[in-house]
N, C-alpha and C positions, 0 to 999 in steps of 0.2 A: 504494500500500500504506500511504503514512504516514497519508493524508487517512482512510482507512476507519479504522484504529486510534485514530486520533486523534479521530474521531468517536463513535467504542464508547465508549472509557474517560470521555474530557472530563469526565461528572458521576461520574463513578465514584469515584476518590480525594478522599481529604479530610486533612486534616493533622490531626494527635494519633491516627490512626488505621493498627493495623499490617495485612500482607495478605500473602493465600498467593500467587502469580504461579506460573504455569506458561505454558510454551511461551512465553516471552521469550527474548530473546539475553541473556549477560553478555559482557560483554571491556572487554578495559583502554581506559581515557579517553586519547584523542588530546589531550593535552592544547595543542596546537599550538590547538585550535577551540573550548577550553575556556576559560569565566570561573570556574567552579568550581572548585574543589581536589578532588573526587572520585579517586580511582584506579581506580573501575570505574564502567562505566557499562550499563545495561541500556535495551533497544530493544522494545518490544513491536510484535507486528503485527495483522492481525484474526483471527488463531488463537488469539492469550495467550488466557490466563483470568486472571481477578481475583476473589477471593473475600475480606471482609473475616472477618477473626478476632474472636472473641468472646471476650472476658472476658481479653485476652492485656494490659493495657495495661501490664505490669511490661517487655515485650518491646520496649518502643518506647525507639530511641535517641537519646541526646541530639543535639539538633541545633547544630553548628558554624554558625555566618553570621561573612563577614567583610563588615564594613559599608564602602563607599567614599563619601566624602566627593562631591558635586555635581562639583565643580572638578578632581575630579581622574577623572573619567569617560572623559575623551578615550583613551585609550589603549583601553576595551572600545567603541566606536564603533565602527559595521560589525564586527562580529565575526560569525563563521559560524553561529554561535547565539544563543540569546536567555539574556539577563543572566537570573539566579538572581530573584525578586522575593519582598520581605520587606518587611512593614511596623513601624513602631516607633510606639506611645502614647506623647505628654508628657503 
């Protein structure tokens, strides 16, 4: 179920960009399996819909990132999920 959802959406999102979702899960983030600081977490499968919104961009929220230093990574290593990814310009 993940591999088929996760081959639907892949090009579908894009960032700066908000979206209607139906037929996803919501529920609280385990956060025992979590790098993220979320308190919810949403699961889509090959039933979701995604549909982007037009003309909404006042609706999009600011985005929290906590940055980790290289050296100090060891602690999210093997973790059950994959790290958050963010990039930064000098």
């Amino acid at each position: 179920m993940f591999n088929e959802a996760a081959k639907k959406f892949f090009d579908v999102f894009e960032m700066g960009k908000v979206y209607y979702i139906t037929k996803g899960t919501l529920k609280v983030a385990n956060k025992q399996f979590k790098t993220v600081q979320n308190d919810y977490e949403m699961t889509l499968n090959e039933n979701s819909q995604v549909e982007v919104v037009a003309n909404e961009a006042a609706l999009i929220p600011e985005t929290k990132i906590n940055f980790v230093r290289i050296d100090q990574l060891g602690p999210y290593v093997l973790q059950k999920e994959l790290i958050d990814e963010h990039s930064e310009e000098n």
